[in-house]
C-alpha positions as semicolon CSV with decimal commas, in nm:
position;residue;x (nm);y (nm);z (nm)
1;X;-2,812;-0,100;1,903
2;X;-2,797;0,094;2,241
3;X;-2,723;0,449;2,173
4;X;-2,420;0,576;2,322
5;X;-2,349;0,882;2,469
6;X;-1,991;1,013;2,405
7;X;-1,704;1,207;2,607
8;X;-1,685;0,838;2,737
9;X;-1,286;0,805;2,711
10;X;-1,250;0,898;3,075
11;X;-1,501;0,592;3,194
12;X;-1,417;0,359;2,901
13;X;-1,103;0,192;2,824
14;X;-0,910;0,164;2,473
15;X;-0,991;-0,180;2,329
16;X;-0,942;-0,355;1,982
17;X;-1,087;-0,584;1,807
18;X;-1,054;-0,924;1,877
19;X;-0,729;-1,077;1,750
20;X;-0,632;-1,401;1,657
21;X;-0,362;-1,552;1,857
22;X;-0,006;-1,610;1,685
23;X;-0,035;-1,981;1,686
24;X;-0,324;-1,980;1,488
25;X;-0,242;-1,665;1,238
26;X;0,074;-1,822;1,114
27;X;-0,094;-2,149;0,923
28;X;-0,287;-1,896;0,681
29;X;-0,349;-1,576;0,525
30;X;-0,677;-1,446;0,629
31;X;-0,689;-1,124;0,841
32;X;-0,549;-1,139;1,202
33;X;-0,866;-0,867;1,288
34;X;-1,203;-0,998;1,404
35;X;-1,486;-0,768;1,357
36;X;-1,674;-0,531;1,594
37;X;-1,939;-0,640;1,740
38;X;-2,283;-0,333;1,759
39;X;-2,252;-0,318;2,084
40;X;-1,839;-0,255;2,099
41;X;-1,825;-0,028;1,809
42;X;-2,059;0,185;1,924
43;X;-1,878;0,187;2,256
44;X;-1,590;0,237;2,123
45;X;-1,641;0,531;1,915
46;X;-1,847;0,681;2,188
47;X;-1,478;0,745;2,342
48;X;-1,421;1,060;2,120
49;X;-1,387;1,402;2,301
50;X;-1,631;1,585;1,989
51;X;-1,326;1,801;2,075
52;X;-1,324;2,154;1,845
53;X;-1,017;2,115;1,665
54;X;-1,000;1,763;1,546
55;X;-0,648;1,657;1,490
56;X;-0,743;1,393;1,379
57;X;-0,925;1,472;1,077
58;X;-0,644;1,768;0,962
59;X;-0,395;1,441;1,003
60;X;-0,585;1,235;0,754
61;X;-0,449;1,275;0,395
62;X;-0,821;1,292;0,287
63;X;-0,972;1,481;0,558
64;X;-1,221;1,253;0,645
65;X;-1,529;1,361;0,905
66;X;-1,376;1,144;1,147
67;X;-1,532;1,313;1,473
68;X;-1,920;1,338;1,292
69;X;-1,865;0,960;1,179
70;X;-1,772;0,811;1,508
71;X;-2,063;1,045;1,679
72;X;-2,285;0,914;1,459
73;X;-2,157;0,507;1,517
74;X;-2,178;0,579;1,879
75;X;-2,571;0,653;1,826
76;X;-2,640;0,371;1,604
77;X;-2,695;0,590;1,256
78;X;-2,497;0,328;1,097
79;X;-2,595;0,421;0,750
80;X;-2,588;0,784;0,794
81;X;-2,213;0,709;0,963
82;X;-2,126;0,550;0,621
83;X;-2,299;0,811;0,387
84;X;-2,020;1,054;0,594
85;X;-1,712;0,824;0,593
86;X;-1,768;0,744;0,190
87;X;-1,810;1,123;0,122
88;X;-1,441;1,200;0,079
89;X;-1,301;0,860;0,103
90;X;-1,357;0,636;-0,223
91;X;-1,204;0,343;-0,015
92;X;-1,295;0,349;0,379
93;X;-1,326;-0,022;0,381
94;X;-0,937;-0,059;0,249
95;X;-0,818;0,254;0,406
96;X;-0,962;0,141;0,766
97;X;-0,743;-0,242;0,718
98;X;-0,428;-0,094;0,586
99;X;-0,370;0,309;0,662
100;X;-0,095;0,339;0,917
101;X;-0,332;0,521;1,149
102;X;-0,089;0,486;1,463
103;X;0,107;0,786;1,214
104;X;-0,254;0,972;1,078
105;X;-0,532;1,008;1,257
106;X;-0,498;0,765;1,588
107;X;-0,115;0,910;1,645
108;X;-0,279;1,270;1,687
109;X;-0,563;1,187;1,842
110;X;-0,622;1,451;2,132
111;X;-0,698;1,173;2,419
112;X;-0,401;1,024;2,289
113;X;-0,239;1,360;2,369
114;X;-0,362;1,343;2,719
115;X;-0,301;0,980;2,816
116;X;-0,643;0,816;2,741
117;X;-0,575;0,589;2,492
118;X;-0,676;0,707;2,045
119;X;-0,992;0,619;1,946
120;X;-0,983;0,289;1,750
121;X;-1,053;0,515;1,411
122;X;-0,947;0,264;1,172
123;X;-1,134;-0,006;1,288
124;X;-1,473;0,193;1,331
125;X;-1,388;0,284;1,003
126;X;-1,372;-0,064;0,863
127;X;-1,647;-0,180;1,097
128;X;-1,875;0,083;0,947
129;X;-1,825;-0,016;0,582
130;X;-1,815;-0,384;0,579
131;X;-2,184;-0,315;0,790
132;X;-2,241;-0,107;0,448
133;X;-2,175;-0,392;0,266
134;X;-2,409;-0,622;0,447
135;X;-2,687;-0,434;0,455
136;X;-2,643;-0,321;0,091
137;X;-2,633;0,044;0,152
138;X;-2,334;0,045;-0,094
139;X;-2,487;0,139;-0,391
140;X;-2,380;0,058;-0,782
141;X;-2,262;0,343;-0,970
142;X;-2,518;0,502;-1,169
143;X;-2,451;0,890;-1,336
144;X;-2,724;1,111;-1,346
145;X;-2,655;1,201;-1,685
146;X;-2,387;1,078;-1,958
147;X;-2,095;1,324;-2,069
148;X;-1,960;1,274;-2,360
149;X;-1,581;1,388;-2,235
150;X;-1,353;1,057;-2,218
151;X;-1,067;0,968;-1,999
152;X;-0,803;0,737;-2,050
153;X;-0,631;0,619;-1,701
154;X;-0,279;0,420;-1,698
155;X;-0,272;0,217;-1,413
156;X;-0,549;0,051;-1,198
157;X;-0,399;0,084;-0,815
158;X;-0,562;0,323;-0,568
159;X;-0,504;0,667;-0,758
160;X;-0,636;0,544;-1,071
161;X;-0,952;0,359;-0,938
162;X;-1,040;0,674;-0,692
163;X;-0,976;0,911;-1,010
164;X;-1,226;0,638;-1,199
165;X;-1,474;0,653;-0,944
166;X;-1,504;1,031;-0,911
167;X;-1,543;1,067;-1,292
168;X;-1,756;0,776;-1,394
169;X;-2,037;0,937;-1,142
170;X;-2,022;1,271;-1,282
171;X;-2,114;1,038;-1,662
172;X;-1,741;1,082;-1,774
173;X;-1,687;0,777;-2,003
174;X;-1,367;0,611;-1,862
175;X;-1,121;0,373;-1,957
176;X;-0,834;0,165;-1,733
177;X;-0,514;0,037;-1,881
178;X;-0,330;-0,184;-1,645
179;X;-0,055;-0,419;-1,707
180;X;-0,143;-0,686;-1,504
181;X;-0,429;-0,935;-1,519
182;X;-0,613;-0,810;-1,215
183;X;-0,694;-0,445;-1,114
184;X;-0,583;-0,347;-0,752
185;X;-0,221;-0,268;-0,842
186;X;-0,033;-0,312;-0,511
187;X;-0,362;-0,387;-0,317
188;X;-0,385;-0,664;-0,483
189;X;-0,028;-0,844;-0,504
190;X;0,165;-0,642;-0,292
191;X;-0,034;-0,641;0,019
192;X;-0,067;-0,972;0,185
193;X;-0,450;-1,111;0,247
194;X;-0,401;-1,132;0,603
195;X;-0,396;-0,716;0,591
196;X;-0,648;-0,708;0,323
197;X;-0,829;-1,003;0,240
198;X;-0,847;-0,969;-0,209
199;X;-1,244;-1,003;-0,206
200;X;-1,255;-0,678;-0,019
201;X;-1,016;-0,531;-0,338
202;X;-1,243;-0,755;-0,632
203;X;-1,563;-0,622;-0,496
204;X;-1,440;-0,269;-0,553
205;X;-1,335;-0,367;-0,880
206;X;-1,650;-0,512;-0,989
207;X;-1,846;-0,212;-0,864
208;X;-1,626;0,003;-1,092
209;X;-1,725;-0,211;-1,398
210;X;-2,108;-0,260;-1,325
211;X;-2,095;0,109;-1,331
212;X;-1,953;0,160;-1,668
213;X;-1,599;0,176;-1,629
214;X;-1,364;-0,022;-1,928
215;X;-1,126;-0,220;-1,766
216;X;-0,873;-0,306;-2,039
217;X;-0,579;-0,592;-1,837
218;X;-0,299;-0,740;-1,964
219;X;-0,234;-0,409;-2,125
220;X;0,128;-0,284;-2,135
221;X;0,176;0,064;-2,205
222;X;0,446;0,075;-2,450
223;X;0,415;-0,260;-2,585
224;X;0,034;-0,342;-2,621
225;X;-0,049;0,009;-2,692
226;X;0,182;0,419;-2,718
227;X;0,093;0,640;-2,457
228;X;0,031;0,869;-2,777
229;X;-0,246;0,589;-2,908
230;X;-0,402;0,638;-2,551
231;X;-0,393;1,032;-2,574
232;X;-0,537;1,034;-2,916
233;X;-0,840;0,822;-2,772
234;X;-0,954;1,050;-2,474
235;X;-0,995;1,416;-2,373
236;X;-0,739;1,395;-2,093
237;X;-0,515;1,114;-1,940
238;X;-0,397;1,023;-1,610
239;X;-0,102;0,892;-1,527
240;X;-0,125;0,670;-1,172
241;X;0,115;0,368;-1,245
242;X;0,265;0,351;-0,917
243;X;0,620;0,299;-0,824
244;X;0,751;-0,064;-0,938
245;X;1,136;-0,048;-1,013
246;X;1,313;-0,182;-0,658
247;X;1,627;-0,020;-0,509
248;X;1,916;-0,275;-0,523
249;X;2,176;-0,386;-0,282
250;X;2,522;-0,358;-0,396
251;X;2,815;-0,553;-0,319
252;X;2,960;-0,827;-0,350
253;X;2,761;-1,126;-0,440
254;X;2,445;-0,940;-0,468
255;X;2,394;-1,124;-0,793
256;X;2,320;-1,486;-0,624
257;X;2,087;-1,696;-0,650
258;X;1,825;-1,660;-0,363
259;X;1,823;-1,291;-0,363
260;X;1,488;-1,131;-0,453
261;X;1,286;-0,819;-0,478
262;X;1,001;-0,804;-0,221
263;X;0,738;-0,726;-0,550
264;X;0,802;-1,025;-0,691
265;X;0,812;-1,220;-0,360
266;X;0,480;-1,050;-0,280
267;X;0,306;-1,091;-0,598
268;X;0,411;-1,490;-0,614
269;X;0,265;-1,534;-0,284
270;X;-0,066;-1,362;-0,321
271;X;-0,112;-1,490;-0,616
272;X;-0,059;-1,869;-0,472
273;X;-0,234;-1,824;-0,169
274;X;-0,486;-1,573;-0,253
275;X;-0,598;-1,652;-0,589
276;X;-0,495;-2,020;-0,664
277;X;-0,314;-1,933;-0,939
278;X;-0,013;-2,168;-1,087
279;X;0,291;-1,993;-0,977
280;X;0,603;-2,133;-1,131
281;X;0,875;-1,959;-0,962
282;X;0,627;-2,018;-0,619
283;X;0,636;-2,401;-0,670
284;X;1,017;-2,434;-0,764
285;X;1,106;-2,269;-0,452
286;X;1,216;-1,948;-0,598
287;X;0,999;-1,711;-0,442
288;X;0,837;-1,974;-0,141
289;X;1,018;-1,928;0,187
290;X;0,874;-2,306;0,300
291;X;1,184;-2,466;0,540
292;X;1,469;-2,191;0,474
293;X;1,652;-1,941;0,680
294;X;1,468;-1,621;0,583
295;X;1,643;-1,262;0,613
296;X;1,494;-0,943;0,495
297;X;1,644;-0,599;0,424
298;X;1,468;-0,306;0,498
299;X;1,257;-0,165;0,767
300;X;0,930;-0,040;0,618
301;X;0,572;-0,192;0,564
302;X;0,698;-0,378;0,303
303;X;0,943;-0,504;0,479
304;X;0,665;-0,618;0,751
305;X;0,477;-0,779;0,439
306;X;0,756;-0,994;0,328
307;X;0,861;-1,121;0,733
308;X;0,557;-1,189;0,812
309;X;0,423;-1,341;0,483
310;X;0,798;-1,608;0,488
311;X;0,638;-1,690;0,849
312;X;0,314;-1,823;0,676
313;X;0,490;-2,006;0,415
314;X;0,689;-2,214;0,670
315;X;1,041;-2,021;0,712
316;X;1,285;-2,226;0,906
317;X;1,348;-1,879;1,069
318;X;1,286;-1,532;0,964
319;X;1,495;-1,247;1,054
320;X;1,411;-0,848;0,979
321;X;1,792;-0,643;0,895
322;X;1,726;-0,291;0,975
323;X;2,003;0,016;0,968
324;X;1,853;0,202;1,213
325;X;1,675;0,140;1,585
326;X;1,335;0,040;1,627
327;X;1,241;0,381;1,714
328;X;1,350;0,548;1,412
329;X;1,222;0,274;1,188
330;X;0,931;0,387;0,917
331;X;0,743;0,067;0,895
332;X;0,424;0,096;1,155
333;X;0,469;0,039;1,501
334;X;0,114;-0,187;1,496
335;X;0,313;-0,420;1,184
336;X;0,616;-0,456;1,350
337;X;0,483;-0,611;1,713
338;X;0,203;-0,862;1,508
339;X;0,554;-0,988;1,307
340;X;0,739;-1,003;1,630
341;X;0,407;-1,213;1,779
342;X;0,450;-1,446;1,517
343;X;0,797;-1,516;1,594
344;X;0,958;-1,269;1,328
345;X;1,326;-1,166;1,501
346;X;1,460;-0,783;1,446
347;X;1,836;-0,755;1,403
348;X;1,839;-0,376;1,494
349;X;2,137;-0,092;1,346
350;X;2,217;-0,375;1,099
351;X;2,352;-0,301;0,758
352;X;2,465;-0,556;0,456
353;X;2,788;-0,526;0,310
354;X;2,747;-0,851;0,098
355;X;2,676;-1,203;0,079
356;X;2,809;-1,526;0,104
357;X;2,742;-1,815;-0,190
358;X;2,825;-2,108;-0,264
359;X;2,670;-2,445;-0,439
360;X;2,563;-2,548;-0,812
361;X;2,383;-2,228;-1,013
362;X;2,211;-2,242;-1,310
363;X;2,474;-2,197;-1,613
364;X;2,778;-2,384;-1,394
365;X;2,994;-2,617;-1,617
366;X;2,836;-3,002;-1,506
367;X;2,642;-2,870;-1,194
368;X;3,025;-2,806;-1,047
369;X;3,025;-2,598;-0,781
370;X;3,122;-2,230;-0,776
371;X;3,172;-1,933;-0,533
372;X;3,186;-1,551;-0,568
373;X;3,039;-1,240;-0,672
374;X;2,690;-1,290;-0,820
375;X;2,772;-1,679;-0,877
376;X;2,610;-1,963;-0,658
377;X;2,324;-1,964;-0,428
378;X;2,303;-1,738;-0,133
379;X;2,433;-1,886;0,208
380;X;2,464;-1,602;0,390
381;X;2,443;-1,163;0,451
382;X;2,784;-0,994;0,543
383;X;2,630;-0,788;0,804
384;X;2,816;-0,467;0,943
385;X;2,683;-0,316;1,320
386;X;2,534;0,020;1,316
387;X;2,518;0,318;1,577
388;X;2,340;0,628;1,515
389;X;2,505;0,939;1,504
390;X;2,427;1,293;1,427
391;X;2,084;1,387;1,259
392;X;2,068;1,356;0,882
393;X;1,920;1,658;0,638
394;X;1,580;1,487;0,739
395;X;1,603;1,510;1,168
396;X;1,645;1,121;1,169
397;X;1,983;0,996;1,354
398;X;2,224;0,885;1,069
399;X;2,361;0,551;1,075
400;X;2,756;0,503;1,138
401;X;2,912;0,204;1,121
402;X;3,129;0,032;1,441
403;X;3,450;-0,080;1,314
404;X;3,537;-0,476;1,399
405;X;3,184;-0,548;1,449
406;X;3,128;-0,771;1,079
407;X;2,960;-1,113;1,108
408;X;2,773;-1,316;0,865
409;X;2,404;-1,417;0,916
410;X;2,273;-1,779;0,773
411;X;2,077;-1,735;0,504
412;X;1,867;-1,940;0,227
413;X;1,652;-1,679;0,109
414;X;1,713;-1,315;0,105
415;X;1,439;-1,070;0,038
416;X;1,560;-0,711;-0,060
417;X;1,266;-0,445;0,055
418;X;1,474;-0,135;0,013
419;X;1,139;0,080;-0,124
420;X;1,035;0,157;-0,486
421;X;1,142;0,361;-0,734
422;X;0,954;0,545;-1,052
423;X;1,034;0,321;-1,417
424;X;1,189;0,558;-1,684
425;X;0,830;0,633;-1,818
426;X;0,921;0,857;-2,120
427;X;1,211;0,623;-2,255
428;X;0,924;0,269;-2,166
429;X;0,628;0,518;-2,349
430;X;0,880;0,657;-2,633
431;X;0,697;1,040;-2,466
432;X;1,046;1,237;-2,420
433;X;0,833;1,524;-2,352
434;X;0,650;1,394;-2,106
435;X;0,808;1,607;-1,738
436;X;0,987;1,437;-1,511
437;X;1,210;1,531;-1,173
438;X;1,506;1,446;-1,123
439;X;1,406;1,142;-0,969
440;X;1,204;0,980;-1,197
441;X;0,856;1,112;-1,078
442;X;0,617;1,265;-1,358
443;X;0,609;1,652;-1,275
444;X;0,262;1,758;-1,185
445;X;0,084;2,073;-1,012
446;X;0,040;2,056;-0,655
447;X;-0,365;1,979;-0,590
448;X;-0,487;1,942;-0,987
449;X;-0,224;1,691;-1,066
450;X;-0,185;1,865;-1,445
451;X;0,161;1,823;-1,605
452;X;0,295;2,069;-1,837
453;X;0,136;1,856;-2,157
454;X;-0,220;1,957;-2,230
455;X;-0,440;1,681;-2,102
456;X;-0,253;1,479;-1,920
457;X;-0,226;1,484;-1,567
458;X;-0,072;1,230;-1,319
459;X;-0,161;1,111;-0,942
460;X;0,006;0,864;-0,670
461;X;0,343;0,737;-0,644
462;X;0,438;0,834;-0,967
463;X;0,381;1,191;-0,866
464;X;0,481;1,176;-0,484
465;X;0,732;0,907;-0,472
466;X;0,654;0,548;-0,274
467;X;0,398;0,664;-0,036
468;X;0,060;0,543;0,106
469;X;-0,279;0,423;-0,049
470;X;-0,472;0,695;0,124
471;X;-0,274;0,986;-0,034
472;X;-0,295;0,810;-0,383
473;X;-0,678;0,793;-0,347
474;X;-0,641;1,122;-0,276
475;X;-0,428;1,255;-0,524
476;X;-0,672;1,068;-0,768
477;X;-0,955;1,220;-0,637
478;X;-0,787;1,581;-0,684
479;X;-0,705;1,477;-1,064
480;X;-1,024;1,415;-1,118
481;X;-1,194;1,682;-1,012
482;X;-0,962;1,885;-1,170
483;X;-1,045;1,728;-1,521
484;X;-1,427;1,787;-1,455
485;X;-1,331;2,156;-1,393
486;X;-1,151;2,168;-1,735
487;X;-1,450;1,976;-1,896
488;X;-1,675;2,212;-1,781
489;X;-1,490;2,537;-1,887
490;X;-1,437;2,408;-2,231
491;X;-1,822;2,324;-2,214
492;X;-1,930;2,650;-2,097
493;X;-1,649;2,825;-2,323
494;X;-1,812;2,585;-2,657
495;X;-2,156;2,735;-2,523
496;X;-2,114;3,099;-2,524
């Protein structure tokens, strides 16, 4: 590979990777990204100013090297580039596919600032560890020395694998419960593949069990096993479960047939066309948007997961509802133009106030059929016009609604991507003690992630609310170190 030289953003123009156009995207679910090639990686992250205060590394939940990474790209130190980037990033492969860097590290970029066009960050960053990957500079996880301390973790999505990581290669001896068959959490059946393709996800997994770590699926904390079974087994616990329960809609017939939860929506389809798996509910129709009139609620990424997955199932039409303006939605700027690419259609300051059903439903008396709140099968969203008004307690414009301005959008399937809320984990784990706010979200000290019972600490979503992959690897990363520090203080303590 040439080498480089950098301060090039003047000279050298922002450019992408390749992608693939619409026409082709929308028949399957492998990522719409090609790859760098040498010669365009290295040109592209020659475009970084070096510049003294890098904004873009203070925006990055996990402070990542960016500037000393993308130096190092530009001169063709691949390896050394990815010895960097995997320093403080358990992920960098996942993070560089799915982080929202137009918000992170690209949106404060300081050419940005100045009208040059960010640095294409996240895709150096993937570039640079799928290369790792190839070449086999990733390397299994081997401790220099065993410890004898164990740690039990509750949940297998991206706080409790980072957490796993960091203490299986200091020799901690650790343990995963997860409830579902596959580890991942929400990488695996909540993002769609063409984001993240699943073998990037299973590799990750697999490294994590070569190097020692128990992987114990299909375990249900609170049914298969107590959370006070778990604590009796370890030194310390973590707590990274992740945010599952979904907001609901109200109104009336919100209880119709043909109105689902983005999760399960997500999971059925990534399941189907990820894994193969036999998917009942996927194969009825239940959760398969094949032929109907699609609308989803909700403006995040999740929202942009479920619009642009009903596209590749073959949607009749699929239609995005969001309460405020395009502007001041909090999906990702990137998401929402591939979804309106592939023929997704925004209704903008949009709000439900109900639905319209009507039809047989499972239950009616001889198929007959019925009409009304939570009966029949969805036919339609009462939708209500928005305008924005004064700022709520957050800066954002508040919604208002425009009198007269109802109408009623067709509908055969309506997904419901409101965001995520925390389960009720001490009434599910029978652990009243265990702290909670008054949200829902375990109660844990800022940067250690310790809750008020000894041993147990707590990381992610269920700490911070619905939030991104990068601050859960984080988060987990912070746990863990903070249990080595404990580990060690008892050790030294036990020693004098």
């Amino acid at each position: 590979m040439a080498k480089q030289p950098m301060l090039k953003f003047v000279d050298v123009p922002r450019d992408m990777p390749e992608k693939r156009p619409p026409d082709l995207r929308r028949d399957d679910f492998h990522e719409i990204y090609a790859e760098y090639a040498d010669s365009k990686a290295a040109e592209q992250a020659g475009r970084c100013s070096q510049c003294g205060v890098p904004y873009c590394q203070t925006h990055c939940p996990l402070h990542n090297n960016i500037p000393d990474w993308l130096r190092l790209t530009a001169e063709g130190r691949l390896q050394e580039a990815y010895e960097i980037s995997q320093a403080t990033n358990t992920f960098p492969e996942i993070c560089g596919r799915i982080c929202p860097q137009d918000r992170l590290c690209e949106g404060n970029c300081v050419i940005e600032k100045s009208g040059h066009g960010t640095v294409t960050i996240g895709s150096v960053e993937k570039y640079i560890t799928d290369t790792a990957w190839d070449k086999g500079w990733v390397k299994p996880i081997r401790p220099a020395a065993e410890r004898e301390e164990s740690v039990g973790i509750i949940g297998a999505g991206p706080a409790g694998l980072a957490a796993a990581d960091r203490l299986r290669r200091a020799g901690v001896q650790v343990t995963v419960y997860d409830r579902y068959d596959r580890g991942g959490g929400l990488m695996t059946y909540g993002i769609p593949g063409f984001k993240l393709e699943k073998d990037i996800v299973m590799k990750r997994m697999d490294q994590l069990a070569d190097g020692g770590v128990t992987f114990r699926m299909d375990c249900d904390v609170g049914r298969d096993i107590t959370f006070d079974e778990i604590r009796s087994a370890h030194n310390a616990v973590l707590i990274a479960t992740g945010v599952y329960k979904s907001r609901e809609l109200e109104g009336p017939g919100s209880g119709s047939t043909g109105i689902v939860r983005a999760i399960d929506y997500l999971t059925a389809s990534n399941r189907a066309s990820n894994f193969g798996d036999t998917v009942p509910e996927f194969d009825s129709g239940e959760l398969n948007a094949k032929g109907k009139k699609v609308v989803v609620i909700g403006g995040g990424d999740t929202a942009m997961d479920c619009v642009r997955t009903a596209v590749r199932q073959g949607a009749e039409s699929v239609k995005c509802l969001y309460r405020r303006d395009r502007a001041n939605m909090p999906g990702s700027q990137r998401e929402t133009a591939n979804a309106e690419e592939e023929g997704v259609e925004f209704v903008w300051l949009s709000s439900p106030k109900g639905f319209t059903a009507g039809g047989s439903h499972e239950g009616a008396v001889g198929g007959v059929a019925v009409e009304g709140p939570g009966e029949g099968t969805v036919k339609g969203v009462m939708v209500q016009k928005m305008r924005l008004g004064a700022p709520d307690a957050t800066g954002r414009q508040s919604p208002e609604l425009i009198d007269g301005s109802d109408y009623t959008e067709d509908a055969d399937l309506v997904i419901k991507a409101l965001g995520f809320e925390p389960e009720d984990l001490p009434t599910l784990w029978g652990c009243e003690d265990l702290p909670v706010t008054r949200w829902g979200t375990v109660k844990a000290e800022f940067g250690t992630g310790a809750t008020d019972l000894p041993g147990v600490y707590a990381a992610g979503d269920i700490v911070r609310g619905a939030s991104l992959v990068v601050w859960a690897i984080r988060d987990g990363r912070e746990a863990a170190d903070a249990m080595l520090k404990q580990f060690d203080g008892v050790a030294k303590v036990a020693a004098e």
